[in-house]
N, CA, C and O atoms as a GROMACS GRO file, in nm:
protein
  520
    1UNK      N    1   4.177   0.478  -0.315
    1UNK     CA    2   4.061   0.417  -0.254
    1UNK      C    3   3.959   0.389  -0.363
    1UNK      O    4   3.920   0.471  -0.447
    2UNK      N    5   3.924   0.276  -0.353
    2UNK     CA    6   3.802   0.228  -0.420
    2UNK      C    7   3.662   0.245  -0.429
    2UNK      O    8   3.605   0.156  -0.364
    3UNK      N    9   3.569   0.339  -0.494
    3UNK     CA   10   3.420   0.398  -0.463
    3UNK      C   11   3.349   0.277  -0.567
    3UNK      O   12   3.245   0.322  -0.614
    4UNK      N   13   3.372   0.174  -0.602
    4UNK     CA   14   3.312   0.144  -0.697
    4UNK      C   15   3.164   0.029  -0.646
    4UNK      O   16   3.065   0.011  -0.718
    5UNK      N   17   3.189  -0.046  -0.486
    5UNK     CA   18   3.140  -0.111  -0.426
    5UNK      C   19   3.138  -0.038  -0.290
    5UNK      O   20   3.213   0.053  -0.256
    6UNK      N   21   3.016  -0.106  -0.205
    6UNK     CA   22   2.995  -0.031  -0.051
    6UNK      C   23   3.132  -0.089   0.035
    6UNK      O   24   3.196  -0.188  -0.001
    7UNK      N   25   3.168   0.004   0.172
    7UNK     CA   26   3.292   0.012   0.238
    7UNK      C   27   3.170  -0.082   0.361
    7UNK      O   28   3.051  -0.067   0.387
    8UNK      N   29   3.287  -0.186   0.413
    8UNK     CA   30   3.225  -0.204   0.582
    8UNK      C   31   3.226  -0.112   0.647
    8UNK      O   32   3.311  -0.030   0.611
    9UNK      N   33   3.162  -0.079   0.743
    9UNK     CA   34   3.212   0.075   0.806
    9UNK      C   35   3.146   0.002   0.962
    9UNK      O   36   3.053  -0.078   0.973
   10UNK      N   37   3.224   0.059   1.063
   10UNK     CA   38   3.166   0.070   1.180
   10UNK      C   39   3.190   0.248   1.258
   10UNK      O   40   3.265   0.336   1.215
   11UNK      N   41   3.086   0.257   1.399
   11UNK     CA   42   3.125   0.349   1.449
   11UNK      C   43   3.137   0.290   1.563
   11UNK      O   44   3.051   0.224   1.620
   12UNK      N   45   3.306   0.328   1.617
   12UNK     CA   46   3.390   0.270   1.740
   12UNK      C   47   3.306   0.341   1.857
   12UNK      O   48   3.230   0.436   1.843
   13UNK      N   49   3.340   0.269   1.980
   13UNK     CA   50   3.312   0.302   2.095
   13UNK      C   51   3.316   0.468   2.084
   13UNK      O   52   3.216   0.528   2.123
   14UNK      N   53   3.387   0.517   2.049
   14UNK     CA   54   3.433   0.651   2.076
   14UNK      C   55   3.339   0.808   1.972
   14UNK      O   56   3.349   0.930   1.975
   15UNK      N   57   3.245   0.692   1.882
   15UNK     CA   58   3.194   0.753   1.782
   15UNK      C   59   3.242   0.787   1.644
   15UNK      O   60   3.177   0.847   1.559
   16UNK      N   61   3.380   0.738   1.632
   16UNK     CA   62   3.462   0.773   1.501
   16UNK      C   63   3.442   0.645   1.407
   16UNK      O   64   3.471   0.528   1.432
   17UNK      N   65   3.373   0.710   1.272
   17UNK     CA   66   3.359   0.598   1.168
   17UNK      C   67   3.454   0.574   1.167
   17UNK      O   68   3.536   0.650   1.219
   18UNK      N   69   3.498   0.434   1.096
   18UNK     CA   70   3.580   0.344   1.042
   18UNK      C   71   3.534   0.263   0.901
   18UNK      O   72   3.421   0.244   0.856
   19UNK      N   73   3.642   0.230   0.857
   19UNK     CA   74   3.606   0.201   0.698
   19UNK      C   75   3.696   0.067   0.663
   19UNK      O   76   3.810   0.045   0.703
   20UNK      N   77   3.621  -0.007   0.586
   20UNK     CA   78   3.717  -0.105   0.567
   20UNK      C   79   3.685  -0.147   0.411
   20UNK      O   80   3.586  -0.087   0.369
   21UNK      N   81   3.735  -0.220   0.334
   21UNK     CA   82   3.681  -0.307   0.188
   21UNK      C   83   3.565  -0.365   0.245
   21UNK      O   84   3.554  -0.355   0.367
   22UNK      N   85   3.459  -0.434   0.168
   22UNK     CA   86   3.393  -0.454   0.217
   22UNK      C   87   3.350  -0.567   0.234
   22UNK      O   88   3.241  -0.593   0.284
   23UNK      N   89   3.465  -0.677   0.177
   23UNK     CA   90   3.453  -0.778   0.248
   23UNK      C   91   3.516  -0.820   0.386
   23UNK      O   92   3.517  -0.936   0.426
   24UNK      N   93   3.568  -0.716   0.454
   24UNK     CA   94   3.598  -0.703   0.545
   24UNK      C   95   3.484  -0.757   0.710
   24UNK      O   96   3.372  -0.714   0.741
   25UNK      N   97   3.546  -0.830   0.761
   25UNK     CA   98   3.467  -0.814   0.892
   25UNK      C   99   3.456  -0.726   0.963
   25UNK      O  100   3.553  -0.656   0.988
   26UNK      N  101   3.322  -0.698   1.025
   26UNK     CA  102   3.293  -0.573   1.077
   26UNK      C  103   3.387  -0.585   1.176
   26UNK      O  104   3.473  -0.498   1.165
   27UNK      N  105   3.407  -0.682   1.297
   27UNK     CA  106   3.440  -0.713   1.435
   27UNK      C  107   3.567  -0.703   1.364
   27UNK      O  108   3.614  -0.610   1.428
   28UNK      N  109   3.629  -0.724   1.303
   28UNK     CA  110   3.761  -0.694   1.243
   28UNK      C  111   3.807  -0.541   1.179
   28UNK      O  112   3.926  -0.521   1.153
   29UNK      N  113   3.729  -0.460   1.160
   29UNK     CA  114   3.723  -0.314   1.142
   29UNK      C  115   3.722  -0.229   1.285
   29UNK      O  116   3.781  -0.123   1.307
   30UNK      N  117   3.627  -0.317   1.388
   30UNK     CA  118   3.634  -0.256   1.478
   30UNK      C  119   3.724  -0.235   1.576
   30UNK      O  120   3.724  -0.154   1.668
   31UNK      N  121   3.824  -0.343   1.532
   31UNK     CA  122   3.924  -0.357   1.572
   31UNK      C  123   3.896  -0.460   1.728
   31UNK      O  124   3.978  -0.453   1.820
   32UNK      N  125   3.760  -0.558   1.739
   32UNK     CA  126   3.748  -0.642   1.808
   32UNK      C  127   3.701  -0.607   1.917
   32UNK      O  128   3.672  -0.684   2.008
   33UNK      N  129   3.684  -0.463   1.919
   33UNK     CA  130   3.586  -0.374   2.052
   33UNK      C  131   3.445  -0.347   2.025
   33UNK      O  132   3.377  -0.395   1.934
   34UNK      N  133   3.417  -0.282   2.096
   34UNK     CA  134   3.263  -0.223   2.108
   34UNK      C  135   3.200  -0.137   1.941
   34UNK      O  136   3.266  -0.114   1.839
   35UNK      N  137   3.090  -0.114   1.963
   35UNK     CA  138   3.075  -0.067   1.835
   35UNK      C  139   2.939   0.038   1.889
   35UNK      O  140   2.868   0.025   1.989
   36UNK      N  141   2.938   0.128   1.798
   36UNK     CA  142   2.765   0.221   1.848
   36UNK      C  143   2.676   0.144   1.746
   36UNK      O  144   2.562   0.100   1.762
   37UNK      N  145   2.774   0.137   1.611
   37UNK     CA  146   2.670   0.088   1.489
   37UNK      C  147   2.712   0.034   1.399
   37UNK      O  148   2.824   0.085   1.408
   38UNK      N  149   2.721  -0.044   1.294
   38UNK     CA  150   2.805  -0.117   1.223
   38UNK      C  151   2.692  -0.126   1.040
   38UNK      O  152   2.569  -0.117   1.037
   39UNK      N  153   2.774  -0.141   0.930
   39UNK     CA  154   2.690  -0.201   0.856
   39UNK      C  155   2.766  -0.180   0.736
   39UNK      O  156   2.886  -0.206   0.733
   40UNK      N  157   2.696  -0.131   0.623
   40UNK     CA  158   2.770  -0.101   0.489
   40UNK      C  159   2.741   0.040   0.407
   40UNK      O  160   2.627   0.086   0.413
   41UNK      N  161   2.803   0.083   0.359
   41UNK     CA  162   2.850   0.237   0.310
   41UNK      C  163   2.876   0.246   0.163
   41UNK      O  164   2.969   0.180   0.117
   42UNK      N  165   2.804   0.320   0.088
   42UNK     CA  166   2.853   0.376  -0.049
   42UNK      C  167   2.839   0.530  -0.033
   42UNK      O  168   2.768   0.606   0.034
   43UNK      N  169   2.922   0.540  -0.109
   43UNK     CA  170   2.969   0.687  -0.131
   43UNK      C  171   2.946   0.751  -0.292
   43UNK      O  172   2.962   0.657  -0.370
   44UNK      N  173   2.912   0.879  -0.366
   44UNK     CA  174   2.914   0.895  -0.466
   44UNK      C  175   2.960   1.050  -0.428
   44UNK      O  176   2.962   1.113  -0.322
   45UNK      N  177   3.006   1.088  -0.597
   45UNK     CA  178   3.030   1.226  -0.591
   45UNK      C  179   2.938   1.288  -0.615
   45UNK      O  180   2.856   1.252  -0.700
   46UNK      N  181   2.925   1.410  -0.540
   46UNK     CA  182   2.873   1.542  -0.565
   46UNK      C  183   2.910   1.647  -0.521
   46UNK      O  184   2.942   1.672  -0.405
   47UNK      N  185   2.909   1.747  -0.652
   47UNK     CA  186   2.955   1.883  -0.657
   47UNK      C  187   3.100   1.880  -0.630
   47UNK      O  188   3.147   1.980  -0.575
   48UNK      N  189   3.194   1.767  -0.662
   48UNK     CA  190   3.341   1.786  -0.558
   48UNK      C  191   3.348   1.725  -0.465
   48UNK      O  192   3.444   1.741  -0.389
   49UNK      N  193   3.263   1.647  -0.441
   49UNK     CA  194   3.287   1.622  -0.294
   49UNK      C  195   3.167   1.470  -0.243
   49UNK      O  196   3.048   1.464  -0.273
   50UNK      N  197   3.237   1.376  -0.170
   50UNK     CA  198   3.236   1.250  -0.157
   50UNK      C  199   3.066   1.224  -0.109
   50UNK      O  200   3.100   1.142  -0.024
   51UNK      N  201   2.998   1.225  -0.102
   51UNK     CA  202   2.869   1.211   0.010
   51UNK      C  203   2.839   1.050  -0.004
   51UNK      O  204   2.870   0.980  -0.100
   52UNK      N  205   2.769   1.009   0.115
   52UNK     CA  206   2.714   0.934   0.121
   52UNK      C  207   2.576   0.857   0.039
   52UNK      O  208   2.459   0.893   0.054
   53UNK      N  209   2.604   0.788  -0.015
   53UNK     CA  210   2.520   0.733  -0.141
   53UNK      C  211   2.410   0.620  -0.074
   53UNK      O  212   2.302   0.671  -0.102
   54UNK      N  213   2.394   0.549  -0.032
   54UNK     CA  214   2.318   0.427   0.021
   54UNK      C  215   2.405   0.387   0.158
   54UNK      O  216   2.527   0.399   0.146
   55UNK      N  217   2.361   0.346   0.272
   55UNK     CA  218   2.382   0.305   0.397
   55UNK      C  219   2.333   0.191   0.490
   55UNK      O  220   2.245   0.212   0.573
   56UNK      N  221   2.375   0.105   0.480
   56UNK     CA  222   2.242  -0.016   0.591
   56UNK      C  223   2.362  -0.022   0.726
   56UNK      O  224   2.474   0.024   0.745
   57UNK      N  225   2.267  -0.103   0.798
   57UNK     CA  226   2.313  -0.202   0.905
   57UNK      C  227   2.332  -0.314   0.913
   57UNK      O  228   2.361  -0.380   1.013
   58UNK      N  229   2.314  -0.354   0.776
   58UNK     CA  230   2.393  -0.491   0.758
   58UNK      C  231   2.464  -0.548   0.794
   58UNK      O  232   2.556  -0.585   0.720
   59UNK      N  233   2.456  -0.591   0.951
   59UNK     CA  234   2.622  -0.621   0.971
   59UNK      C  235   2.583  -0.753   1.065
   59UNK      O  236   2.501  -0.730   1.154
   60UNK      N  237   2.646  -0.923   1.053
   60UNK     CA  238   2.600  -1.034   1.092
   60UNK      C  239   2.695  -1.051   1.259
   60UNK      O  240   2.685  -1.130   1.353
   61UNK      N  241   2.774  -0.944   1.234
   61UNK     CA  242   2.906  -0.975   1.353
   61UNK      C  243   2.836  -0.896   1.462
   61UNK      O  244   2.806  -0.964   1.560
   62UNK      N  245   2.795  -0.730   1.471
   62UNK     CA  246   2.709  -0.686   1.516
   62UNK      C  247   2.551  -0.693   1.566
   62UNK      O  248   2.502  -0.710   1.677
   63UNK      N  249   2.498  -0.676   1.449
   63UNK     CA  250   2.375  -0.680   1.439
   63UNK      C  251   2.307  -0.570   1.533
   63UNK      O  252   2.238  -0.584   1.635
   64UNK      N  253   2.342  -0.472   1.474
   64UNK     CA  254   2.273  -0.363   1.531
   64UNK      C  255   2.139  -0.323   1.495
   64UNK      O  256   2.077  -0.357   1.394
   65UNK      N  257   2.096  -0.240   1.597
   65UNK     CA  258   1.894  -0.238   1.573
   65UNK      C  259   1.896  -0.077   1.471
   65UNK      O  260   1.994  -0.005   1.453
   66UNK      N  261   1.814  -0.065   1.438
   66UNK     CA  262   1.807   0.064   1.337
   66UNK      C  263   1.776   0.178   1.403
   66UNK      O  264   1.756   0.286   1.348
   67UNK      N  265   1.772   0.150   1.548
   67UNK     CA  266   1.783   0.287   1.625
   67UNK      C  267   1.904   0.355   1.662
   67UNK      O  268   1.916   0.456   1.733
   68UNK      N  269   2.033   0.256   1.579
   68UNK     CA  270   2.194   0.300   1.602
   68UNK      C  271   2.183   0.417   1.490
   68UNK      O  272   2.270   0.503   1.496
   69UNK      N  273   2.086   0.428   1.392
   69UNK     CA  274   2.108   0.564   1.310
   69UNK      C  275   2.165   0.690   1.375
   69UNK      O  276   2.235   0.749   1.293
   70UNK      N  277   2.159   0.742   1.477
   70UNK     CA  278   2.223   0.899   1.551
   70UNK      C  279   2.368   0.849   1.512
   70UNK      O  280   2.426   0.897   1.415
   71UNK      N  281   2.422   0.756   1.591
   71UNK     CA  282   2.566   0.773   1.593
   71UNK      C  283   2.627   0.740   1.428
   71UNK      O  284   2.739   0.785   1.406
   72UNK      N  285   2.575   0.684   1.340
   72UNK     CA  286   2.599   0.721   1.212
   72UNK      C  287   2.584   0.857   1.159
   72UNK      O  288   2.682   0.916   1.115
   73UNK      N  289   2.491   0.901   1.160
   73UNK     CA  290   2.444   1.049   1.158
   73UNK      C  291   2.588   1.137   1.196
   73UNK      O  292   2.661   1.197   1.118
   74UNK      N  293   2.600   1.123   1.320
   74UNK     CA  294   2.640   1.237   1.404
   74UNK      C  295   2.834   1.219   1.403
   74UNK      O  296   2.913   1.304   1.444
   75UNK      N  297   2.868   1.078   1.339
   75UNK     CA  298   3.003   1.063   1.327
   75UNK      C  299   3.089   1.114   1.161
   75UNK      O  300   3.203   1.138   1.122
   76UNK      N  301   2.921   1.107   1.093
   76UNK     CA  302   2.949   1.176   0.924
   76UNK      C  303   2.947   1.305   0.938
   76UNK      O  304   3.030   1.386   0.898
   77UNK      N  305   2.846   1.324   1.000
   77UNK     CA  306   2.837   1.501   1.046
   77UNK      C  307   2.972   1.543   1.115
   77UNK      O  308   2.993   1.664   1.105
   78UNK      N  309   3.073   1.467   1.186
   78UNK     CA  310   3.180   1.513   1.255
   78UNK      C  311   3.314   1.521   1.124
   78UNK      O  312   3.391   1.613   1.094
   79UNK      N  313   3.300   1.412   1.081
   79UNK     CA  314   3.360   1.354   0.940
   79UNK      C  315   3.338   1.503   0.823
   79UNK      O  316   3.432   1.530   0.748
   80UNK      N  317   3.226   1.575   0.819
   80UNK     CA  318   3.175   1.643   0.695
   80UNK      C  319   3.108   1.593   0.594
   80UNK      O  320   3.093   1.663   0.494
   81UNK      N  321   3.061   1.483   0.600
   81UNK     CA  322   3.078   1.418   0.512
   81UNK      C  323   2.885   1.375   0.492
   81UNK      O  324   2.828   1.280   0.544
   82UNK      N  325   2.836   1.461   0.420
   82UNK     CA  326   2.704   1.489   0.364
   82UNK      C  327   2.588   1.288   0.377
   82UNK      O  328   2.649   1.186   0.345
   83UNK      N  329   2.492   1.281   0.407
   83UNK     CA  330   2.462   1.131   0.451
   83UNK      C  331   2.266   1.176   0.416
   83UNK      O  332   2.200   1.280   0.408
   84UNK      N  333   2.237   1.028   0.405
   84UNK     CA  334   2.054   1.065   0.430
   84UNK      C  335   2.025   1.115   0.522
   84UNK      O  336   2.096   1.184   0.595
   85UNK      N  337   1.922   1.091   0.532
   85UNK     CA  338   1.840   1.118   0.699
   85UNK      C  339   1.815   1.006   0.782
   85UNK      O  340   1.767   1.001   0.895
   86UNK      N  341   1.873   0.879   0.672
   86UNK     CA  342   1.861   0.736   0.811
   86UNK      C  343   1.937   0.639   0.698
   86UNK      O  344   1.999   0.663   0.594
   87UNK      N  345   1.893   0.498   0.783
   87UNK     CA  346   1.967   0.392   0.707
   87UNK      C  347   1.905   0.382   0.614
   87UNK      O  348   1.786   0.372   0.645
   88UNK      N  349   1.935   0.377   0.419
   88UNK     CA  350   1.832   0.361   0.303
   88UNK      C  351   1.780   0.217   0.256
   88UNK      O  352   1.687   0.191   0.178
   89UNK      N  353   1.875   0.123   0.331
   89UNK     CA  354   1.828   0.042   0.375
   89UNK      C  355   1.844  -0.080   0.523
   89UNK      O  356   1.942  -0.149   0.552
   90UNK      N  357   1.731  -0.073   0.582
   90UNK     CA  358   1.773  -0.120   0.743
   90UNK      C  359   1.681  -0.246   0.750
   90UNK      O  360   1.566  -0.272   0.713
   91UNK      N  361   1.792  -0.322   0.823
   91UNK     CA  362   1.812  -0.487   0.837
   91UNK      C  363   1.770  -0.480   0.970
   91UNK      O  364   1.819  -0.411   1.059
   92UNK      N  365   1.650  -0.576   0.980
   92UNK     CA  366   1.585  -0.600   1.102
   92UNK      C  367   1.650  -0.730   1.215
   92UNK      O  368   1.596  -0.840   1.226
   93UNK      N  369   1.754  -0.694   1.278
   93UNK     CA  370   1.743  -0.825   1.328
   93UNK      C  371   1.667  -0.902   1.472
   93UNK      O  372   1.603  -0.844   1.559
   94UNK      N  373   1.685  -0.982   1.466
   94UNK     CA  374   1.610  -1.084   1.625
   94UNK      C  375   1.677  -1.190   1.608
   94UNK      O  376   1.736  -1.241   1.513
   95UNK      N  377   1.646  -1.236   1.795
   95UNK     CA  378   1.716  -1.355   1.786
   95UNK      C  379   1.568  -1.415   1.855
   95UNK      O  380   1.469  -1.350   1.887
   96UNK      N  381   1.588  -1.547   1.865
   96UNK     CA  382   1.483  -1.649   1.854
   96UNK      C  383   1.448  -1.687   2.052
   96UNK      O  384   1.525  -1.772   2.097
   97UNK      N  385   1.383  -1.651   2.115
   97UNK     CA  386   1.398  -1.685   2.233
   97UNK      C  387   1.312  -1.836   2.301
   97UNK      O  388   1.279  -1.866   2.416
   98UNK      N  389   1.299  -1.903   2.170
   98UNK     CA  390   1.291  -2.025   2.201
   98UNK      C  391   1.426  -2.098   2.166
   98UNK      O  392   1.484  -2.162   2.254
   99UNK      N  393   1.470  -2.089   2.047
   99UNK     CA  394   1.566  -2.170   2.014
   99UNK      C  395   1.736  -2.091   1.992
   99UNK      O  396   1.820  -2.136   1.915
  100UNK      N  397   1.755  -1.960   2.086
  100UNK     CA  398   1.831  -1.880   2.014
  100UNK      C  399   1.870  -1.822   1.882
  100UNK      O  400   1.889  -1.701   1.874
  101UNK      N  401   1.883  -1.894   1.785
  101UNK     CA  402   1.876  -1.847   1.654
  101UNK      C  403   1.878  -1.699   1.644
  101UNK      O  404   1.784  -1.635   1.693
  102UNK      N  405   1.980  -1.638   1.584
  102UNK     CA  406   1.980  -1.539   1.502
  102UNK      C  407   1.882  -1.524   1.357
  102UNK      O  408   1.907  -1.592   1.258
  103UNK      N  409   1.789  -1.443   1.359
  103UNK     CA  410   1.701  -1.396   1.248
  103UNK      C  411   1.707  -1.257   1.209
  103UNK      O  412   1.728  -1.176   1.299
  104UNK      N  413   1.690  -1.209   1.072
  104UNK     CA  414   1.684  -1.136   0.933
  104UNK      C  415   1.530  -1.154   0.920
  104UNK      O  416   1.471  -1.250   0.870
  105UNK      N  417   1.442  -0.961   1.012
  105UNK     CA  418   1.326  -1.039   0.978
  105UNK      C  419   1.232  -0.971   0.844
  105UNK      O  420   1.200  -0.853   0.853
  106UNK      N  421   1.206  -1.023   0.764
  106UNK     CA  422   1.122  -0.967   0.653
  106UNK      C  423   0.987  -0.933   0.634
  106UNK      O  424   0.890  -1.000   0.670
  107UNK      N  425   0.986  -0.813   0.568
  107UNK     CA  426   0.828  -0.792   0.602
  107UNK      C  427   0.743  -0.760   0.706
  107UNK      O  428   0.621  -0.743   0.697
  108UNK      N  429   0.783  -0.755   0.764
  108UNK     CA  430   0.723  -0.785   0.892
  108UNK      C  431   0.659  -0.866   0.922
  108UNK      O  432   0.538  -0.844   0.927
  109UNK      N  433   0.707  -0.987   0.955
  109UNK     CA  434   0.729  -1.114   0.916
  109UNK      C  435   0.790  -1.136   1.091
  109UNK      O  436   0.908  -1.171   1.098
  110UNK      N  437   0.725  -1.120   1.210
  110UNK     CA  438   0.807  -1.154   1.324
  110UNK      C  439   0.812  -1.297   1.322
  110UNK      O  440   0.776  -1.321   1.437
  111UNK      N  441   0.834  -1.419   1.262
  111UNK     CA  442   0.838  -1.571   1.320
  111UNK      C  443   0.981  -1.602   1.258
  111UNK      O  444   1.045  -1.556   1.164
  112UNK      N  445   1.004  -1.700   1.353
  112UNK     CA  446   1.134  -1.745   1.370
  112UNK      C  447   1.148  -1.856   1.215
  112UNK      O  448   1.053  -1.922   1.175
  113UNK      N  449   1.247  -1.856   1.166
  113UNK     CA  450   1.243  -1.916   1.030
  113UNK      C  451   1.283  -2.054   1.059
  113UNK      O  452   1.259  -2.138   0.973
  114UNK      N  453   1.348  -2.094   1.181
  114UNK     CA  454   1.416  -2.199   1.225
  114UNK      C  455   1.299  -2.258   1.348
  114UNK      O  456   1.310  -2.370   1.398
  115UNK      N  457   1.231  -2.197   1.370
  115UNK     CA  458   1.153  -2.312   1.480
  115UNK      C  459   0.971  -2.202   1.502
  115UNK      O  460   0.888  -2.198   1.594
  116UNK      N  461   0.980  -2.129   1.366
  116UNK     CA  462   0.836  -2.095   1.344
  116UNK      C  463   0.794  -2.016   1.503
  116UNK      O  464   0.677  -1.981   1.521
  117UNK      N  465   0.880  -1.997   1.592
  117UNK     CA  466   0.836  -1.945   1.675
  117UNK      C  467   0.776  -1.786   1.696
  117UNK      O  468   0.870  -1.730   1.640
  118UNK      N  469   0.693  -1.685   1.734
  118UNK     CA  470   0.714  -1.559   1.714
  118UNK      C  471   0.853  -1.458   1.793
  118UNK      O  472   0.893  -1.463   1.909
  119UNK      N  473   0.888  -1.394   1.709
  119UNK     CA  474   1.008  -1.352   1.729
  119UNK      C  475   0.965  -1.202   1.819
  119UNK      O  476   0.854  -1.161   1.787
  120UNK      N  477   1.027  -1.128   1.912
  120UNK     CA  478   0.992  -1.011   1.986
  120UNK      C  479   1.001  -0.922   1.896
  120UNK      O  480   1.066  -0.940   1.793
  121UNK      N  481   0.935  -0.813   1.922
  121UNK     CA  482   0.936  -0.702   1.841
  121UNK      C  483   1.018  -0.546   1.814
  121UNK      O  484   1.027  -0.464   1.723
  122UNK      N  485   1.078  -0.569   1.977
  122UNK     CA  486   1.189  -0.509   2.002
  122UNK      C  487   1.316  -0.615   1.989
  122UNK      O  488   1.321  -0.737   2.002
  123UNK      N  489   1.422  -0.513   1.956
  123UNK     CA  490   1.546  -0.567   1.920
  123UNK      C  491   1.601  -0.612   2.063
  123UNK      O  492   1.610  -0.554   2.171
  124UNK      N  493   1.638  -0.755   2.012
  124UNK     CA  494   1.738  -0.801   2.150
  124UNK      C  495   1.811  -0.935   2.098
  124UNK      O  496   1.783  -1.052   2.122
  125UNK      N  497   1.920  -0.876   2.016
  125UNK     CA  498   2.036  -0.911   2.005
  125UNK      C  499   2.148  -0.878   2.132
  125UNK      O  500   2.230  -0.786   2.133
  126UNK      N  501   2.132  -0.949   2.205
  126UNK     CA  502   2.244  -0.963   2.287
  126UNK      C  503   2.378  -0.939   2.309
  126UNK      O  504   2.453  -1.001   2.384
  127UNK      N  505   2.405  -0.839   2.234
  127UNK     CA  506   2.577  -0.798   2.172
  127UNK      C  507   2.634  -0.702   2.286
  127UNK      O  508   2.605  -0.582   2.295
  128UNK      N  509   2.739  -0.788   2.388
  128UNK     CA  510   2.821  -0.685   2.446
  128UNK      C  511   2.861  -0.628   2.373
  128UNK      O  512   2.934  -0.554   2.439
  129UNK      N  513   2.875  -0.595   2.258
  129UNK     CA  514   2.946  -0.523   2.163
  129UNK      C  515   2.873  -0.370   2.160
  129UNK      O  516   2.945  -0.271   2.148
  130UNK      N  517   2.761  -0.359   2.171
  130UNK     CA  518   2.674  -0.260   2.142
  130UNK      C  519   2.629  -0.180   2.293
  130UNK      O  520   2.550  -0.085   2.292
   0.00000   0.00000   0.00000
């Protein structure tokens, strides 16, 4: 296995991480089902032993809100497998409820990049997936 770049990773319906290369599609890791949380994963050594190095929610197939952190948490914790205390870095997404559009929002920066509209402030990405 390769530590040299971040792994796709999702956590399945069931709560069990999954790992893939990381150019991998998430919805393709997930094996095309449900997901709790999805994004990208590095790993480094310490003391012997693998831990979790940097973590987002990066994920365009998903797009999970950064309140999916527990079931990351709690599927590494099942795993053993040592992690932060949240995502080190977390991807804001929205979608546009004037023009649908999917948005990446920055800064806090709520307007729609595609039709300048203001974007909600709670997450509502629409994903039966989630």
């Amino acid at each position: 296995m390769e530590f040299d770049e971040p792994f796709t990773f999702v956590i399945d319906a069931a709560g069990v991480l999954r790992l893939a290369p990381r150019r991998s599609e998430h919805v393709v890791c997930a094996g095309g089902g449900p997901v709790l949380s999805a994004g990208e994963m590095s790993f480094r050594e310490e003391s012997g032993q693998w831990v979790v190095g940097d973590v987002s929610n990066q994920s365009t197939g998903y797009c999970p809100d950064i309140r999916s952190w527990p079931a990351v948490a709690k599927a590494l914790d099942v795993a053993g497998i040592d992690h932060p205390s949240g995502f080190t870095h977390e991807v804001v997404f929205r979608r546009c409820r004037s023009c649908s559009q999917l948005n990446v929002v920055r800064e806090e920066d709520f307007v729609c990049v595609f039709c300048d509209e203001e974007l909600p402030r709670e997450w509502n990405v629409d994903s039966a997936a989630l």
